[in-house]
N, C-alpha and C positions, 0 to 999 in steps of 0.2 A: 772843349779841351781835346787834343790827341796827346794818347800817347802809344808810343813806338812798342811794342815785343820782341823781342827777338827771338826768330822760329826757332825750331825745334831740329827741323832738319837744317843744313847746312846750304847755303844757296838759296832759300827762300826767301821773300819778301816779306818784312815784318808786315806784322798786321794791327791797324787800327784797334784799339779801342775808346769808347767812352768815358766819361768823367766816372759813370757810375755802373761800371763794370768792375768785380771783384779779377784780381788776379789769382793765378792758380801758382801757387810759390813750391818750386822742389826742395827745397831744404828747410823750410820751416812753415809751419799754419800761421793764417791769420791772426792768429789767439798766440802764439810764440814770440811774433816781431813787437819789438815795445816801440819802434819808430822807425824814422828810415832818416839815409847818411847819404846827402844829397853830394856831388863830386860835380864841380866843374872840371874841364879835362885840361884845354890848352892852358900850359904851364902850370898845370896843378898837378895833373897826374903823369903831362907829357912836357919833357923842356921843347917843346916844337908850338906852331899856332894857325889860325887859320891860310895865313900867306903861305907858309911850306907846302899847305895841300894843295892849295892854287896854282902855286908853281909847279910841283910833281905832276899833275892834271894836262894843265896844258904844255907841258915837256913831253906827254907821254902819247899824243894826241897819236894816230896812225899815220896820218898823211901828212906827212913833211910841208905842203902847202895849207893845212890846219892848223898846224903848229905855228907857222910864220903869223897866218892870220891872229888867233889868237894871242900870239905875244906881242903885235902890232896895238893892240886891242888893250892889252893889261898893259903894259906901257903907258896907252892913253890917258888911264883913269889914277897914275900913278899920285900926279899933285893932289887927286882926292882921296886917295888912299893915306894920303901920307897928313892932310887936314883932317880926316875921319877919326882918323885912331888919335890924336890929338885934344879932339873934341864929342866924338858921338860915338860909342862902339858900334851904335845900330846901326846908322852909317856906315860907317865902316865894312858892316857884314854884308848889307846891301849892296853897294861899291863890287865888293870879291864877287858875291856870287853873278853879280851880271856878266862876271867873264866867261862863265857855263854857258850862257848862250849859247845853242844852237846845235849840244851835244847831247846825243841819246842815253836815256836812261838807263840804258843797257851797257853803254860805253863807262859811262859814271861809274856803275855800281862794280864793274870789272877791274876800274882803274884803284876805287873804295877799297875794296878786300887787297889789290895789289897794292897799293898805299900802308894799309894796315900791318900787313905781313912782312913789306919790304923796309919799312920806312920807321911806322909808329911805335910797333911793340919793342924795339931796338933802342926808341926813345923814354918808355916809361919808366920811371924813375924809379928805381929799386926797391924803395921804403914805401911805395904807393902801394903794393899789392898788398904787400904785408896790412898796409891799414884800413883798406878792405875789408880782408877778410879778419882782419879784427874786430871790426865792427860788427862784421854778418855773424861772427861766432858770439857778438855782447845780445845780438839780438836786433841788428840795425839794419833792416836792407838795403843793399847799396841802387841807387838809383843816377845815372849820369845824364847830366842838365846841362847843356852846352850849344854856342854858336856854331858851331862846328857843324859841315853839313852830314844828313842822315846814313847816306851812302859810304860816309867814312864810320862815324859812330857804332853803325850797325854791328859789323865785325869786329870793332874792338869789344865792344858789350859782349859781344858771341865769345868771346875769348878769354873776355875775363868770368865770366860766368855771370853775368849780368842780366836781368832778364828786361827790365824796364828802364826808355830810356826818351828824353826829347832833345833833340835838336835839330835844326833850320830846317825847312824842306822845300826843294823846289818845285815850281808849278811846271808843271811840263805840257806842253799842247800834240798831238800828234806824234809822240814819242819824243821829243827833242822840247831840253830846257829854255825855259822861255825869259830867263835872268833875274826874274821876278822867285818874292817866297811867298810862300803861304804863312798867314797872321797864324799866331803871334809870331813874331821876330825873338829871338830867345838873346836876350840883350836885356840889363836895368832891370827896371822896376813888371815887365812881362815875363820876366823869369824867375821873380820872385812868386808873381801872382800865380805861376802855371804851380809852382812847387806845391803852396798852398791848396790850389783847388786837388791837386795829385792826394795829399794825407787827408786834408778832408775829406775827401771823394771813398777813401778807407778809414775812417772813423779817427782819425788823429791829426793833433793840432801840432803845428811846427812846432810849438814848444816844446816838444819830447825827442824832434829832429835834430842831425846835425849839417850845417853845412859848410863846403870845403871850398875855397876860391885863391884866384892869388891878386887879382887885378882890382884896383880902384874901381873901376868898370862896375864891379860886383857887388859895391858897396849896397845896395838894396835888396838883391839875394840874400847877402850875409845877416845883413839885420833882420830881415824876417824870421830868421831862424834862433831856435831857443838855444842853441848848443852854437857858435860863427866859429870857425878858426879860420886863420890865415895861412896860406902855403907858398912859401915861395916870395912872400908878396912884396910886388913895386915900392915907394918909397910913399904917396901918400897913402897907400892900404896898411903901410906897416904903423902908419902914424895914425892911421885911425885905429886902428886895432890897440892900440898902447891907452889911446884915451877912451877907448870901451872896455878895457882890460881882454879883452878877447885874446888865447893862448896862438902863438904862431907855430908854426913848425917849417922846420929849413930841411930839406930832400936832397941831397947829395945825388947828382951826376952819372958816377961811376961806380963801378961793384967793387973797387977797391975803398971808395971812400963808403960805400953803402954797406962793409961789414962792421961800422963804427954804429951804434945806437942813434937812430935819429933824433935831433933836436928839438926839443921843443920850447921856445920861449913864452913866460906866461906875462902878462898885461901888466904887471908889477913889476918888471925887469928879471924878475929871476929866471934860469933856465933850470931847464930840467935834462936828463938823458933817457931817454928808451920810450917805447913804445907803453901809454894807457889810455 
């Protein structure tokens, strides 16, 4: 199992740890957190998704003949872009990151934090921070689980005050990505499993966890966990959620509509208003 840190200093490269390396938590001991509040990100915490960052990336390449190549290149794979998401997320995240090919790690991680700051944080959805750190205040640590690759995650984790985090990572050869990820693919039923080995690996059973998704995609995430809500969610995750009772909640867009109480729908039809 990896999972991600996000340093301490600013600009550094997270650093590895093990399944069974404790974390050093700044706002709350070991013995405080009664579980952790797993958050997928695209369309859960962000209305944007892995293709915005694909596209920003190779838009943003330096050499105007990079740039051509590359979108020559994502062009290509679009028919499988467009059966991936359709059919296989894993797929699908596959598919995107092969467009990285052949772009230094260094370039990535510059374009990451310039994606994050220009793009992403302008994208999260206003009732999402709030429910963060509602959680980290009930005693839940937040921890973000996402396809999404690491080079973008990094910085958002670093911003929201996040310290632990997995998603996708590229295999890189000689400095330059090689299109390929390194196992697990954080997709289905390997994103459930990573979750699980993450609390138990800290003495807790998903069952005291909560997790946040929007996508059908997710559906074996979300069941893993003891606490599932749905966010945002597509039309058969809202239909699963109804027949699991599992509570939804709808995220408003804009900060005009985001000084209204967010919604929350419970698995019995009724709604509720505000944040618990």
């Amino acid at each position: 199992m990896s999972v991600s840190r996000v340093p301490k200093g600013r600009g550094a490269s997270a650093r590895r740890l093990s399944g069974r390396s404790k974390p050093q938590r700044a706002g709350a001991t070991l013995q405080q957190v009664k579980g952790f509040a797993f958050y997928d990100v695209d369309g859960t915490l962000v209305d944007l998704n892995l293709l915005h960052a694909t596209m920003f990336v190779l838009a943003n390449l330096s050499e105007w003949s990079g740039r051509l190549r590359y979108a020559l290149s994502f062009a290509a794979r679009l028919p499988r872009l467009y059966l991936a998401e359709r059919n296989d997320r894993r797929v699908l995240n596959e598919a995107l990151f092969e467009c990285f090919k052949g772009i230094s790690r260094d370039r990535l991680r510059a374009l990451g934090e310039e994606f994050c700051d220009r793009i992403l944080l302008s994208h999260l959805y206003p009732h999402a921070r709030d429910l963060i750190e509602a959680n980290r205040a009930a005693g839940f640590e937040p921890v973000l689980v996402t396809g999404s690759p690491d080079f973008i995650i990094e910085p958002l984790a670093q911003r929201l005050k996040i310290e632990d985090f997995a998603a996708n990572r590229l295999v890189f050869s000689g400095g330059l990505a090689t299109g390929r990820l390194h196992p697990p693919v954080m997709a289905g039923e390997d994103k459930a499993q990573w979750c699980e080995t993450y609390a138990s690996s800290r003495g807790f059973s998903l069952d005291s966890c909560w997790g946040y998704a929007d996508s059908y995609y997710d559906l074996p995430f979300l069941a893993a966990m003891g606490h599932a809500v749905a966010v945002n969610p597509d039309r058969r995750l809202a239909a699963a959620a109804r027949a699991r009772h599992w509570p939804v909640m709808w995220f408003a867009k804009t900060l005009a509509a985001a000084n209204r109480p967010a919604t929350f729908q419970l698995g019995d039809g009724r709604r509720l208003n505000g944040a618990s």
